[in-house]
C-alpha positions as CSV (number, residue, x, y, z in Angstrom):
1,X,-20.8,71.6,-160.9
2,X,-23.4,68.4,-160.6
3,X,-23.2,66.7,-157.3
4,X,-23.2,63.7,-159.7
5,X,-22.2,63.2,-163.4
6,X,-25.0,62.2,-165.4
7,X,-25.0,59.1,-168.1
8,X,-27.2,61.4,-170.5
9,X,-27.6,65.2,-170.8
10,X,-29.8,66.3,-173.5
11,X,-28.9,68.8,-176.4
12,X,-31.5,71.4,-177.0
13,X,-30.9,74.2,-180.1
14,X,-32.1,77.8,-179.1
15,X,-32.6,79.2,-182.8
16,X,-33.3,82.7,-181.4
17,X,-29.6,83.2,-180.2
18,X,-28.0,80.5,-182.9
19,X,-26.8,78.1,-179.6
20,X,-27.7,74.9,-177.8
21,X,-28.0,73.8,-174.5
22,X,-27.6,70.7,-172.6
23,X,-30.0,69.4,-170.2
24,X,-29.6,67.0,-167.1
25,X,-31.0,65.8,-164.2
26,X,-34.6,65.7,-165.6
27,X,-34.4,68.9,-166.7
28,X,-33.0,70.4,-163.4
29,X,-29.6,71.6,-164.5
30,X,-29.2,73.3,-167.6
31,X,-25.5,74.2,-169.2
32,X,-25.0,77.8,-170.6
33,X,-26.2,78.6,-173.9
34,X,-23.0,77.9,-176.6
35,X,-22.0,76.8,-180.1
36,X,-21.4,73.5,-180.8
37,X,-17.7,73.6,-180.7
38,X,-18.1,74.7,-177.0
39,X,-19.7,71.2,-175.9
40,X,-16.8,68.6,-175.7
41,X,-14.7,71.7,-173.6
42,X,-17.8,72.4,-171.5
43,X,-18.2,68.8,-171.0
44,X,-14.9,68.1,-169.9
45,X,-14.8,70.9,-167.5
46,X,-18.1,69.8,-165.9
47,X,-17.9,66.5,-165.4
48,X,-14.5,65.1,-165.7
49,X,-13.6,61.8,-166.5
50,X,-17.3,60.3,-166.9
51,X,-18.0,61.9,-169.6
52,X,-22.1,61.8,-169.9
53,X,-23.6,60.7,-173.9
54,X,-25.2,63.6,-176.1
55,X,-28.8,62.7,-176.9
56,X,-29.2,64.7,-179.5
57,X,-32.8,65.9,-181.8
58,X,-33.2,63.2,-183.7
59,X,-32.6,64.4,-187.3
60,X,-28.9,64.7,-186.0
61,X,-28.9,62.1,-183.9
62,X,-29.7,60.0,-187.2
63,X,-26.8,61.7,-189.0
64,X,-24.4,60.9,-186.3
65,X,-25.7,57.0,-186.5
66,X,-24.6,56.8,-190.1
67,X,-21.5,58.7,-189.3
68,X,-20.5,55.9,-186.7
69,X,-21.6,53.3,-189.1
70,X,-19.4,54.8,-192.0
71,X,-16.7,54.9,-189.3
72,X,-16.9,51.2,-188.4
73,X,-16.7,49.9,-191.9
74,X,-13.8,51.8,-192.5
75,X,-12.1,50.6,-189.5
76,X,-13.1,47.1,-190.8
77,X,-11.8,48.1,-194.1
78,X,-8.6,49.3,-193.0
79,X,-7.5,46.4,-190.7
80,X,-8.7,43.8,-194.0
81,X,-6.3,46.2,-195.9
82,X,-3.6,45.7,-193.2
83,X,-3.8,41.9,-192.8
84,X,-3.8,41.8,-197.0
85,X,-0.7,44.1,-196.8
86,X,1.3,42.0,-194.3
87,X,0.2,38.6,-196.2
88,X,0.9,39.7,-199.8
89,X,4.4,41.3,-198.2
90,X,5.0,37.9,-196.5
91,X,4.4,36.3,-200.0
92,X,6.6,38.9,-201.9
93,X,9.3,37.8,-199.6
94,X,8.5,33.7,-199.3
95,X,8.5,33.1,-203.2
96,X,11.8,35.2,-203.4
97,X,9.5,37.7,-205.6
98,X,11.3,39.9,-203.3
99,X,14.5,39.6,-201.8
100,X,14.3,42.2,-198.7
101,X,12.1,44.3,-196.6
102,X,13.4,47.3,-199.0
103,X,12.2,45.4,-202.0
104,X,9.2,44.9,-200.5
105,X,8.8,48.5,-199.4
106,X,9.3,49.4,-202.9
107,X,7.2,47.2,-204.5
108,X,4.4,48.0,-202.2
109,X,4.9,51.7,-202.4
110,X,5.6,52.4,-198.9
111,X,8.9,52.6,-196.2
112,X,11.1,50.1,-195.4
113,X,10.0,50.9,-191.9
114,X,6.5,50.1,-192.5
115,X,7.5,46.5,-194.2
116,X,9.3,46.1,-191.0
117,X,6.6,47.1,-189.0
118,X,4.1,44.9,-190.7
119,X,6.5,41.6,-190.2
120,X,8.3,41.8,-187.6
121,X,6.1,40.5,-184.6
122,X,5.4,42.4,-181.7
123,X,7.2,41.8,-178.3
């Protein structure tokens, strides 16, 4: 185990046996070869709680950028969806469109619970 948990360890891909390897301390410290699946355990195990950042060869390290991006904007997506949801389920329920959280919930196509969840405010 490293004396000290680096912020970057490098991902190298060995064709020949179909694994990578990570790299570290300039090159010094090298993990065992394995698949891909293998890293987060191997990770974990090695250094703990600071987890270092995979640099990876930069035709996947490109692919993981537009993954994160893709991620964001549907994290932005989903909480625009949630805010809509709550307002439009307030509305149902101001303009007496709706006359309870289950006629909400029924309008809207989801639980009861989830009409409650989405009004009532949080402690």
């Amino acid at each position: 185990m490293p004396t000290s948990s680096p912020d970057t360890v490098r991902a190298v891909h060995v064709p020949a046996r179909d694994r990578w390897v990570l790299v570290w301390d300039e090159g010094r410290s090298e993990s065992p070869p394995m698949r891909l699946r293998s890293i987060p355990g191997f990770l974990d195990t090695t250094f703990g709680s600071h987890t270092p950042t995979i640099q990876w060869p930069a035709g996947i390290s490109e692919l993981l950028d537009r993954v994160d991006v893709a991620d964001k904007e549907a994290a932005r997506a989903q909480a625009h969806a949630q805010m809509m949801r709550r307002e439009v389920a307030q509305g149902l329920l101001d303009t007496g469109i709706a006359g309870s959280f289950g006629d909400v919930a029924a309008i809207l196509g989801v639980t009861r619970q989830r009409i409650h969840h989405l009004l009532t405010p949080e402690q």
